[in-house]
NUDRENMI-426309 format. One line per 4 residues: number of its first residue (from 1); their letters; for each residue y, z, x of N, C-alpha, C. Coordinates in nm, 3 decimals, padded with zeros to 5 digits. Each point is the difference from the previous one (the first is absolute). Layout:
BEGIN
NUM = a = Y/Z/X/Y/Z/X/Y/Z/X | ...
//
This chain:
BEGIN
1 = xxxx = -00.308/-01.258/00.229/-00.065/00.043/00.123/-00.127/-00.080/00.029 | -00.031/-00.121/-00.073/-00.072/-00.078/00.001/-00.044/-00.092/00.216 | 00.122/00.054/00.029/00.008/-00.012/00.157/-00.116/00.066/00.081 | -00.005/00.132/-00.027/-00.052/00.091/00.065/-00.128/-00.041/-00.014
5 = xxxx = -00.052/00.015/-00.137/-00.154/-00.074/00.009/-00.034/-00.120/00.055 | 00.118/-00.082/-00.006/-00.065/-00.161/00.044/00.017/-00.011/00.148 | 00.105/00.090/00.043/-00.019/00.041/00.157/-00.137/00.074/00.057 | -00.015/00.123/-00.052/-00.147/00.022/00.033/-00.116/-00.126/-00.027
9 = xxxx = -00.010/-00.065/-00.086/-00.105/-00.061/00.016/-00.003/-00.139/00.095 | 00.081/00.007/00.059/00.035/-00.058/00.097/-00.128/-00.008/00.100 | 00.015/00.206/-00.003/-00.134/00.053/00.115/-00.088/00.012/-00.025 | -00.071/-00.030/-00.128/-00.084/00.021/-00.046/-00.055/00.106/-00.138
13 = xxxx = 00.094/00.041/-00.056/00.017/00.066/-00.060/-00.017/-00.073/-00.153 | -00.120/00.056/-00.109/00.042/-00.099/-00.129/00.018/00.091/-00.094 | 00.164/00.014/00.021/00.116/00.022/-00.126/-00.006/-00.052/-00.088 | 00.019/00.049/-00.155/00.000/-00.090/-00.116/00.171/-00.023/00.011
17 = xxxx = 00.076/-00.085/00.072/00.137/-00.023/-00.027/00.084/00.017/-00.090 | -00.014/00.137/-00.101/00.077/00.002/-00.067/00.169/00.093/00.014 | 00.033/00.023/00.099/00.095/00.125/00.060/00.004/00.081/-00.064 | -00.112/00.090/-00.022/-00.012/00.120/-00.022/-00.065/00.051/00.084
21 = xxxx = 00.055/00.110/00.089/-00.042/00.059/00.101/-00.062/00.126/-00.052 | -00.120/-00.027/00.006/-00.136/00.113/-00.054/-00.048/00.090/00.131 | -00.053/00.052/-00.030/-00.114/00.089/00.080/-00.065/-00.092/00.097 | -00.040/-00.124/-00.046/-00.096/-00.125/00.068/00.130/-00.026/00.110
25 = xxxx = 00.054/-00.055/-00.049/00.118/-00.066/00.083/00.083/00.109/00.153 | -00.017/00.084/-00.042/00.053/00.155/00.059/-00.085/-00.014/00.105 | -00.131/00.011/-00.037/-00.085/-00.018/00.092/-00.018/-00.110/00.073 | -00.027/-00.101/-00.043/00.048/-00.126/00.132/00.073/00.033/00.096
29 = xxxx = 00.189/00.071/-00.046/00.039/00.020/00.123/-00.038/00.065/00.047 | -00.058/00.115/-00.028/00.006/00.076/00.106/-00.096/-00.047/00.077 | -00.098/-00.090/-00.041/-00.075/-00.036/00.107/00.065/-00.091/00.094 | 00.061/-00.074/-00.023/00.146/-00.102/00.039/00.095/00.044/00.078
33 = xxxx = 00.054/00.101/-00.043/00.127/00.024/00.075/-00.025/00.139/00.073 | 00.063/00.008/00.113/-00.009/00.082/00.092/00.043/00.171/-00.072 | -00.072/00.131/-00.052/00.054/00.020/-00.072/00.124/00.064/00.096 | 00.093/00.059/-00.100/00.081/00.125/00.096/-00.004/00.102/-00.115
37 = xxxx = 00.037/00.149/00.038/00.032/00.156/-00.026/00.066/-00.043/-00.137 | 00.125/-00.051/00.076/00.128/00.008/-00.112/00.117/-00.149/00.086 | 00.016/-00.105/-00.092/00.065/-00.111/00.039/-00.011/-00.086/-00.108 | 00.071/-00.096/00.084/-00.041/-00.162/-00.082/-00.009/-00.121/00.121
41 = xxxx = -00.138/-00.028/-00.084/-00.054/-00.166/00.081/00.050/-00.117/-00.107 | 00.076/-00.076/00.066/00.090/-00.094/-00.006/-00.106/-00.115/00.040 | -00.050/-00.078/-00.092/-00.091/-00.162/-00.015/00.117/-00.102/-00.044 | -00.014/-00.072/00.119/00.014/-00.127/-00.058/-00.089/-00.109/-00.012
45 = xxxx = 00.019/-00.092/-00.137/-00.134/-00.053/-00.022/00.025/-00.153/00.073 | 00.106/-00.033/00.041/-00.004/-00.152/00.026/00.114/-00.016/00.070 | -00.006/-00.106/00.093/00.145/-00.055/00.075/00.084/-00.060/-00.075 | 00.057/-00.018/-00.099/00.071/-00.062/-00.048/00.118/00.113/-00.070
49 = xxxx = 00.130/-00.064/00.014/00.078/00.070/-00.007/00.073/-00.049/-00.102 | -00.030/00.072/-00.177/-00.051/-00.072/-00.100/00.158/00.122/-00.072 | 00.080/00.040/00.078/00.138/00.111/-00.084/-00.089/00.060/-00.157 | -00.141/00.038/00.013/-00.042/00.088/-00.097/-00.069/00.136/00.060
53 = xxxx = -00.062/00.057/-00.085/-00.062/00.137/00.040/-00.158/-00.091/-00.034 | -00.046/-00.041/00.092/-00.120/-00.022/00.030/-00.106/00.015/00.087 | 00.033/00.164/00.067/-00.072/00.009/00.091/-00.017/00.188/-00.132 | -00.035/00.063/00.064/-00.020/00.170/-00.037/-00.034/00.101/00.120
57 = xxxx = 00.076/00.126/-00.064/-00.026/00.136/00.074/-00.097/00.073/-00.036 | -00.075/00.107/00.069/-00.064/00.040/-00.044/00.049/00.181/00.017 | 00.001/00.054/-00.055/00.065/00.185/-00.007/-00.119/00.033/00.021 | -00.028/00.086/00.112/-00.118/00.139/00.018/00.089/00.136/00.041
61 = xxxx = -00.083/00.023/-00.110/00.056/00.182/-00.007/-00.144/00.073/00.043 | -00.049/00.078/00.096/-00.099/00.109/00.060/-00.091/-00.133/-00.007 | 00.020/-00.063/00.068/-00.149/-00.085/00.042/-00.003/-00.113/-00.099 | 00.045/00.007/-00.112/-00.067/-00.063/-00.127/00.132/-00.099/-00.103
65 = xxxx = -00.080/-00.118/-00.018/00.078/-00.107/-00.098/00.098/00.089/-00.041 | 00.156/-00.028/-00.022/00.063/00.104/-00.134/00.030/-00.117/-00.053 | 00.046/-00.103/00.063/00.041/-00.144/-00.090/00.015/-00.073/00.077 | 00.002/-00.107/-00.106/00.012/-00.173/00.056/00.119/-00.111/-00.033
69 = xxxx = 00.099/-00.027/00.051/00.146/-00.048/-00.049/-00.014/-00.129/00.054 | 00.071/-00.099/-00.100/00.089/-00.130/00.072/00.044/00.041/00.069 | 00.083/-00.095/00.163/00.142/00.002/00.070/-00.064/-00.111/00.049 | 00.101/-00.043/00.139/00.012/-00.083/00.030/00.014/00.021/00.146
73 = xxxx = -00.005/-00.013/00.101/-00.055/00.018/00.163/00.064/-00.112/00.121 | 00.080/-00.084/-00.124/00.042/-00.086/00.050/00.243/-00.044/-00.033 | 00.053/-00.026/00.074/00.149/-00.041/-00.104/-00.008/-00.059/-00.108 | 00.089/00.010/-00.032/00.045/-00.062/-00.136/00.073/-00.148/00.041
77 = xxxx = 00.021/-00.072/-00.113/00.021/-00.158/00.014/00.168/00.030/00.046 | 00.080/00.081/00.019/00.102/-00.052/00.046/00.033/00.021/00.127 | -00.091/00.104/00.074/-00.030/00.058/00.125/-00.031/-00.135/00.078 | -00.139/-00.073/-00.065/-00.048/-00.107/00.069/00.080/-00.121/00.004
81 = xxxx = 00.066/-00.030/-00.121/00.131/-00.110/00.056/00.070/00.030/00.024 | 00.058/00.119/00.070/00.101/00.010/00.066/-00.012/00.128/00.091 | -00.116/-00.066/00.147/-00.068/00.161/00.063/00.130/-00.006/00.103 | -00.051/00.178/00.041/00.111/00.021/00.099/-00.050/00.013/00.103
85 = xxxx = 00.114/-00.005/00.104/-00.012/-00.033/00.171/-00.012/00.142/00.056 | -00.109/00.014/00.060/00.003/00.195/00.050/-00.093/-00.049/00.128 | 00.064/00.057/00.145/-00.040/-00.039/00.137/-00.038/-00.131/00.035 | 00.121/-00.125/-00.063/-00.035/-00.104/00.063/-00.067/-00.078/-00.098
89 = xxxx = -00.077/00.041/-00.099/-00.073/-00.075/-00.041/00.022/-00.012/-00.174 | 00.048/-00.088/-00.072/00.010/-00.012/-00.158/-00.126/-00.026/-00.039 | -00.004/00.072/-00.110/-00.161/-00.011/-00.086/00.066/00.175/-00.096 | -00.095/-00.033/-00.114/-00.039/00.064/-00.066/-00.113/00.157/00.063
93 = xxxx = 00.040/00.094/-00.008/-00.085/00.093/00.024/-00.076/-00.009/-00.065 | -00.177/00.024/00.002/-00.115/00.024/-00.048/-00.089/00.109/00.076 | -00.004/00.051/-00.071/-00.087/00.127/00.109/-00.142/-00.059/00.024 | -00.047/00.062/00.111/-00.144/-00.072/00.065/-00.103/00.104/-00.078
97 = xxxx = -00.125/-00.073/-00.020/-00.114/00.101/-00.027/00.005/00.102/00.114 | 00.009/00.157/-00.032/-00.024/00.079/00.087/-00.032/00.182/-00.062 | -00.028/00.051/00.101/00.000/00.200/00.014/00.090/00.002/00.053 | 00.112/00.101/-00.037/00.109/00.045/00.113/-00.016/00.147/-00.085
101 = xxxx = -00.064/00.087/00.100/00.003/00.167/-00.047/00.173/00.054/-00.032 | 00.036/00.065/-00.113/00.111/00.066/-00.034/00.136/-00.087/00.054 | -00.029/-00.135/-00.070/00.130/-00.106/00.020/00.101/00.054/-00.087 | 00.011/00.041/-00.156/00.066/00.002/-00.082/-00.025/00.156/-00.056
105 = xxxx = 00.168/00.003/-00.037/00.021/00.163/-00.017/00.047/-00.019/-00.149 | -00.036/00.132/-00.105/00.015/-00.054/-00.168/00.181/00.082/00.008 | 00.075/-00.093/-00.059/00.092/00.066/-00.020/00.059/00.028/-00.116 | 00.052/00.147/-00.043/00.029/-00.025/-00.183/00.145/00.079/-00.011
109 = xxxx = 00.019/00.064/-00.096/00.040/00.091/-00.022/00.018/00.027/-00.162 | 00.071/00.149/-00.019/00.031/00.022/-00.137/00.108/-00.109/-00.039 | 00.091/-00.018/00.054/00.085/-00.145/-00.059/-00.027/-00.117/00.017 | -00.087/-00.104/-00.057/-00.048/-00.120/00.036/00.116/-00.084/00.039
113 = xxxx = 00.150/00.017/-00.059/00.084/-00.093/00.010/00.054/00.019/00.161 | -00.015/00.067/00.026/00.019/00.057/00.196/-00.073/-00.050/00.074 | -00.148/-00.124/-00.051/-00.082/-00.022/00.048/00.017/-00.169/00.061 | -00.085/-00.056/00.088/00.032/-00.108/-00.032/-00.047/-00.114/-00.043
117 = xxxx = 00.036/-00.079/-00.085/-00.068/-00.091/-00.137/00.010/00.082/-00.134 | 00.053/00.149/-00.035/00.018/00.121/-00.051/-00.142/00.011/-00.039 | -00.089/00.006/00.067/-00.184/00.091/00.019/-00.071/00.018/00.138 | -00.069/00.106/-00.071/-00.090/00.022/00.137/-00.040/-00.123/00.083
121 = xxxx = -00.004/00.033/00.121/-00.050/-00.126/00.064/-00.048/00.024/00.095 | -00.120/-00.061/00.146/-00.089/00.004/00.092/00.122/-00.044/00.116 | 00.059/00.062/00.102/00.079/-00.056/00.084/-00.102/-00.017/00.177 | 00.058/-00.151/00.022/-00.060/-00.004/00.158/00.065/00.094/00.075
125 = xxxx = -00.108/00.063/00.035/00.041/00.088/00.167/-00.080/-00.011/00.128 | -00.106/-00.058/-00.030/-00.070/-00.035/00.135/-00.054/-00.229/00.034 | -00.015/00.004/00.078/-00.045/-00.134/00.032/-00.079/-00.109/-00.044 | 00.051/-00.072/-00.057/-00.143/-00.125/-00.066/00.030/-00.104/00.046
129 = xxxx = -00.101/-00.122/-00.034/00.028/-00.118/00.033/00.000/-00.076/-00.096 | 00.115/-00.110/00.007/00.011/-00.075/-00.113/00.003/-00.163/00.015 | 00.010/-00.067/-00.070/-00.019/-00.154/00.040/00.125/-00.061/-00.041 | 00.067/-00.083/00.083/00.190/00.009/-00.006/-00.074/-00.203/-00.081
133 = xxxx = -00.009/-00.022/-00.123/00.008/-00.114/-00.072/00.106/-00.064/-00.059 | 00.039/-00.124/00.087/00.101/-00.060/-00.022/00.018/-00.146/-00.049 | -00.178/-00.070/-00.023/00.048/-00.115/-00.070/00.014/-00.019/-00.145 | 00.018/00.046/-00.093/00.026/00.023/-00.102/-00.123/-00.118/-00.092
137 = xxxx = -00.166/00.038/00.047/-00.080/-00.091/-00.051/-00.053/00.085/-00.096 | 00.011/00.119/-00.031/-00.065/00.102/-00.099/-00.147/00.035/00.048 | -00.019/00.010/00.124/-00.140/00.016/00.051/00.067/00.058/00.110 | -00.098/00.172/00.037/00.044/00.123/00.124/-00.082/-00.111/00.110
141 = xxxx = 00.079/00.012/00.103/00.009/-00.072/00.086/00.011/00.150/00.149 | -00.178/-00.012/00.049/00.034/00.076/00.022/00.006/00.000/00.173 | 00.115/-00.044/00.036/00.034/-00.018/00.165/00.111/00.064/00.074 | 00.092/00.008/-00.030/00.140/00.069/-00.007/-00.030/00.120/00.070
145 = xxxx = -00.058/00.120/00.056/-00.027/00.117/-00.043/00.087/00.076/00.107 | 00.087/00.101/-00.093/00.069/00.106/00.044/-00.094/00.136/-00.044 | 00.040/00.057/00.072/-00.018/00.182/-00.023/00.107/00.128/00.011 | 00.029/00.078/-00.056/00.099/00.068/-00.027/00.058/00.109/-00.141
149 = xxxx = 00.131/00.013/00.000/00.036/00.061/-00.126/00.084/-00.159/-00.074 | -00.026/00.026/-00.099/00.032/-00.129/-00.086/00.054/00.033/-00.105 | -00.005/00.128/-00.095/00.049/00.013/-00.104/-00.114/-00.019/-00.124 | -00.131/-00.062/00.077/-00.103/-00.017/-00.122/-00.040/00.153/-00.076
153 = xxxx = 00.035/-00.010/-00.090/-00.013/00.128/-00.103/-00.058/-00.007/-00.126 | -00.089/00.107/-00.034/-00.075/-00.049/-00.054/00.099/00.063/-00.191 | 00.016/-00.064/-00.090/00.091/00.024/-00.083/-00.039/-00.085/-00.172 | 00.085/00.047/-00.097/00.010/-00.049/-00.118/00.047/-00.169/00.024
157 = xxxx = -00.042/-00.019/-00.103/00.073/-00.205/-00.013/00.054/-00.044/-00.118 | 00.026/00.109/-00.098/00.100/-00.019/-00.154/-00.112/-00.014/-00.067 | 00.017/-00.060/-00.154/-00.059/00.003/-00.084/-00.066/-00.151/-00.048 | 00.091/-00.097/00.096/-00.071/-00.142/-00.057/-00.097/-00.045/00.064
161 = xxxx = -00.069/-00.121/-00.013/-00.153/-00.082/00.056/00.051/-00.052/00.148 | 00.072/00.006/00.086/00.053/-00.077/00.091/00.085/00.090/00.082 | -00.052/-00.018/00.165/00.027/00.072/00.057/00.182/-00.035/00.061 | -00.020/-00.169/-00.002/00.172/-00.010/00.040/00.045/00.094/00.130
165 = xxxx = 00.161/00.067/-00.055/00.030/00.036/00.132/-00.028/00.148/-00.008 | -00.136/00.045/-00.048/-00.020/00.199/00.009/-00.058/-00.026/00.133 | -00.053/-00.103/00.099/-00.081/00.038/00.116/00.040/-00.079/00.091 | 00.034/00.016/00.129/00.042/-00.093/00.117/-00.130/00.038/00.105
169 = xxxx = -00.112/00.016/-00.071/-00.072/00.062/00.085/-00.118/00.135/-00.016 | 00.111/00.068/-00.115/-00.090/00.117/-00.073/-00.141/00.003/-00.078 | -00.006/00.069/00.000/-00.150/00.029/-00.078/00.107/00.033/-00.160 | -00.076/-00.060/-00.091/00.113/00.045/-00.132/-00.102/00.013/-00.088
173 = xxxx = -00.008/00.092/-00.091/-00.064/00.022/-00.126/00.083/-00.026/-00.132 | -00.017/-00.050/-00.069/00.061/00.008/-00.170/00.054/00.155/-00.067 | 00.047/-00.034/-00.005/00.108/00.194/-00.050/-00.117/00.074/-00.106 | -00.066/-00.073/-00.090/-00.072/00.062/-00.097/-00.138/00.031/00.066
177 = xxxx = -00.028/-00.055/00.166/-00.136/00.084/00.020/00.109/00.075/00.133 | 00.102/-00.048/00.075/00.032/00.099/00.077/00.021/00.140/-00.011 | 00.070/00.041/-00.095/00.038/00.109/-00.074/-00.104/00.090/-00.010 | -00.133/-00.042/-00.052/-00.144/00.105/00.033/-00.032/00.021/00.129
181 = xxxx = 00.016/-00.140/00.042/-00.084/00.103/00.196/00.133/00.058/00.047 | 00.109/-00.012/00.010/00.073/00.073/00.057/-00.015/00.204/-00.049 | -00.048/00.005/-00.071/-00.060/00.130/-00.067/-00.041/00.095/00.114 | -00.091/-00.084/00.059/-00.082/00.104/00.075/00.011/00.048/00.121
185 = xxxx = 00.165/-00.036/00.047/00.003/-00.007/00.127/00.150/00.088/-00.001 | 00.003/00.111/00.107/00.129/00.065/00.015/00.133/-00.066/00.093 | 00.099/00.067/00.002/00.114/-00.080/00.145/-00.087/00.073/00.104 | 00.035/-00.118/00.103/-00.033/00.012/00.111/-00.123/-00.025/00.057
189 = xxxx = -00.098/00.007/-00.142/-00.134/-00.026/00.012/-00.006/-00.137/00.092 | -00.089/-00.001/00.157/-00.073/-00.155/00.040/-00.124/-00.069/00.010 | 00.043/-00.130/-00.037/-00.136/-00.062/-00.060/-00.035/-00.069/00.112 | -00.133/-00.089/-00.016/-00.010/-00.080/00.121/00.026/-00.153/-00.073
193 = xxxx = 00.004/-00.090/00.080/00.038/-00.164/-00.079/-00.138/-00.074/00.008 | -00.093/-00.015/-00.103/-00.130/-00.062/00.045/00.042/-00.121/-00.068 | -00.037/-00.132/00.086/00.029/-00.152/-00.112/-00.104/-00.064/00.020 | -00.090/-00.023/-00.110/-00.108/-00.074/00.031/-00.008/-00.157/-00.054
//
């Protein structure tokens, strides 16, 4: 999590970079990030579209830090060589920095295998904008821009270092920190989509 600090100090912030997210660090964001009630703020740290988890989420439960995860904010490397054509235009989906109040609804149930990816997962139901990237230079390119339902969902990405084909677009976390934030959230529960 060595990200998170070297992203804050970006703003000014002097993190001892070691990814351990302390009390100190907690506090940066919150001075940093917009807080919310109960959600997740979704950072990405850089344009480059690098098929790792190098950006992070942040979980607030009643106002306050609950945690800090890898994911990734951006597709995976097989999405980007080989994006798809949606209204005219081929490119890679990338979602735009944005607020969209109660975009994504949590969906679960008692049988995970009924589910789809078989886990809980964040499904689009309301409007965002995304950046349709289609030259396959590994840098968000950001001109393209559609708005709409897209399928960007916010979800698990397996267990290995590489995002590959878990995201055409999604927000994806690593299964070993997804599995905790999905905890705190019921079916049906909606979130809002903050991407900073």
């Amino acid at each position: 999590m060595k990200q998170v600090q070297s992203y804050l100090n970006r703003f000014g912030c002097n993190l001892v970079v070691d990814g351990i997210i302390g009390e100190k660090t907690k506090a940066e964001i919150k001075k940093y990030i917009l807080n919310q009630k109960k959600g997740i703020t979704w950072v990405r740290c850089d344009d480059q579209l690098t098929n790792t988890f190098d950006d992070f989420g942040v979980l607030w439960i009643g106002g306050e830090v609950a945690s800090v995860f890898p994911c990734s904010t951006t597709a995976g490397k097989h999405y980007i060589q080989n994006p798809i054509t949606h209204g005219g235009i081929t490119g890679t989906a990338i979602a735009a920095r944005q607020s969209v109040k109660y975009s994504h609804v949590f969906r679960s149930s008692p049988n995970w295998k009924s589910l789809w990816l078989g886990a809980p997962f964040f499904a689009q139901v309301g409007s965002i904008k995304i950046y349709r990237d289609g030259n396959k230079d590994n840098k968000i390119d950001e001109i393209n821009v559609q708005s709409g339902l897209f399928g960007i969902n916010f979800h698990r990405a397996g267990l290995g270092s590489f995002i590959d084909n878990w995201s055409a677009g999604c927000q994806v976390v690593p299964d070993k920190y997804w599995f905790e934030v999905v905890k705190h959230f019921t079916n049906g529960e909606k979130i809002d989509f903050v991407l900073i």
